[in-house]
C-alpha positions as CSV (number, residue, x, y, z in Angstrom):
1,X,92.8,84.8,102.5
2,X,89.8,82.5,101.5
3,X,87.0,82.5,99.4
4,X,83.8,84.3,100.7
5,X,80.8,81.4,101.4
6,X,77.8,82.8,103.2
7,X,77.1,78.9,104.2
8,X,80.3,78.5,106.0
9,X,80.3,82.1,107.4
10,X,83.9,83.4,105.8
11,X,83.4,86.9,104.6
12,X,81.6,90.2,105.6
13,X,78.2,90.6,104.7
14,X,75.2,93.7,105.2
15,X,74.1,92.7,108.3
16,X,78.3,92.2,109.5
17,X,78.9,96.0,107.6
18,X,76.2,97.6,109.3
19,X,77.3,96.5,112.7
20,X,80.8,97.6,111.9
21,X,79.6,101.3,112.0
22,X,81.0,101.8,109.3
23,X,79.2,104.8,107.2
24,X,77.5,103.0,104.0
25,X,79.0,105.7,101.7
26,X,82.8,104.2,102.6
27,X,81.4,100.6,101.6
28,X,80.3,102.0,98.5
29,X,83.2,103.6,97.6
30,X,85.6,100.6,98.2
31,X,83.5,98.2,96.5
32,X,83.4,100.5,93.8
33,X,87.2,101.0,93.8
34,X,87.7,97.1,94.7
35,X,84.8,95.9,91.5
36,X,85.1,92.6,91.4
37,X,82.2,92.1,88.6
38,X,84.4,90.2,86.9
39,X,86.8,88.2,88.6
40,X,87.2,88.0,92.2
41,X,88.9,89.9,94.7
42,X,90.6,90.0,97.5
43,X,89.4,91.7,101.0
44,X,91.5,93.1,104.0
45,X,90.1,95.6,106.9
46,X,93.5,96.9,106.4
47,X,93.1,98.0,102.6
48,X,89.8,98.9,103.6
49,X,91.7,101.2,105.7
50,X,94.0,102.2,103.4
51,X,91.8,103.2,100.4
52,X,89.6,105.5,102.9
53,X,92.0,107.4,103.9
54,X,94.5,107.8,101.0
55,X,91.8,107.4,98.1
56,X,89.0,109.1,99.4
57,X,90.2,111.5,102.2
58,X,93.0,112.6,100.8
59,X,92.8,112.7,97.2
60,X,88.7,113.2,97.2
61,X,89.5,115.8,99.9
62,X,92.3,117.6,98.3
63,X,90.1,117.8,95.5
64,X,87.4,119.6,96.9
65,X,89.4,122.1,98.7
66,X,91.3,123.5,95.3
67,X,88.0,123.6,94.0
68,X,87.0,125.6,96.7
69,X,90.0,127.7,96.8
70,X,89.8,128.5,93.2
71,X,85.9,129.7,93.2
72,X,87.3,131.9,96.2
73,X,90.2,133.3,94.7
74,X,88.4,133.7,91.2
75,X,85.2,134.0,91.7
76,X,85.0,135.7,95.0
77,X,83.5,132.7,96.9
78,X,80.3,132.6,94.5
79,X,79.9,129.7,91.8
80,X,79.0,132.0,88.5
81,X,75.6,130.7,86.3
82,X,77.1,128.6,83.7
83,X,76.5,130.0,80.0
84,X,76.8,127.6,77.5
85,X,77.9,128.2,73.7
86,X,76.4,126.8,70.6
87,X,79.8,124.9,70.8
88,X,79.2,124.0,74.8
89,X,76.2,122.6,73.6
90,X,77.5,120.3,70.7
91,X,80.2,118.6,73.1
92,X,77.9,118.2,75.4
93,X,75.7,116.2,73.3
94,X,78.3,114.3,71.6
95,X,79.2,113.5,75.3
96,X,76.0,112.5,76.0
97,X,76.3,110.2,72.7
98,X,79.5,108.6,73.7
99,X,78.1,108.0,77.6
100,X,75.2,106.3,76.4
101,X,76.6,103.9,73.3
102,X,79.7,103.1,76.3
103,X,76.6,101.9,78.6
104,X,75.4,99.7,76.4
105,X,78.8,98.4,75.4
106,X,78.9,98.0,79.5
107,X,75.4,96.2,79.7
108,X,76.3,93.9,77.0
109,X,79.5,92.3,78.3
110,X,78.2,92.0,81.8
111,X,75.1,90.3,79.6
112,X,77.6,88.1,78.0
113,X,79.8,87.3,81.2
114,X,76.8,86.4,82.9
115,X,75.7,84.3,80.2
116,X,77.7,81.3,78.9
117,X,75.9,80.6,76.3
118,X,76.1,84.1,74.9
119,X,78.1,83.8,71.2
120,X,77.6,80.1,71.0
121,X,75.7,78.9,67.7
């Protein structure tokens, strides 16, 4: 219920993670979920908890079986090459378009948060 401070030892750091044996992938994923870029957050071993198992288990989980269970009810078990249309390949690219141009969108506000002087003048 505090603010993290390495010099007064509140919080849990890499070295404190690693020991937890905790896999790095879970880490990853609930500091992604949690992302406090830009403001802070708060930390509990208990939502920790939480989001493994109902975010990722269940709902990553669930996810991956239907896949599965579609390609084997479908596609008799076997992924099938992907063919792509003159059409395919137009979305695709305006996808590409969009991803990049919402990067750099991305990059420039964490550019500005970081920087305070950013705007002035």
């Amino acid at each position: 219920n505090g603010k993290f401070s390495k010099s007064r030892g509140v919080g849990v750091f890499g070295d404190m993670a690693k020991d937890t044996g905790i896999p790095a992938d879970i880490w990853r994923f609930y500091l992604l979920y949690l992302r406090p870029e830009g403001q802070d957050s708060a930390f509990s071993w208990s939502d920790l908890m939480i989001k493994n198992n109902s975010e990722l288990l269940n709902n990553l989980g669930n996810f991956i079986n239907r896949a599965g269970m579609f390609v084997c009810k479908f596609f008799g078990g076997t992924v099938p090459d992907m063919v792509l249309t003159l059409d395919d390949k137009r979305l695709l690219a305006r996808v590409t378009l969009e991803l990049r141009q919402y990067h750099q969108l991305l990059e420039k506000v964490r550019w500005v948060v970081g920087n305070p002087r950013a705007g002035a003048g």
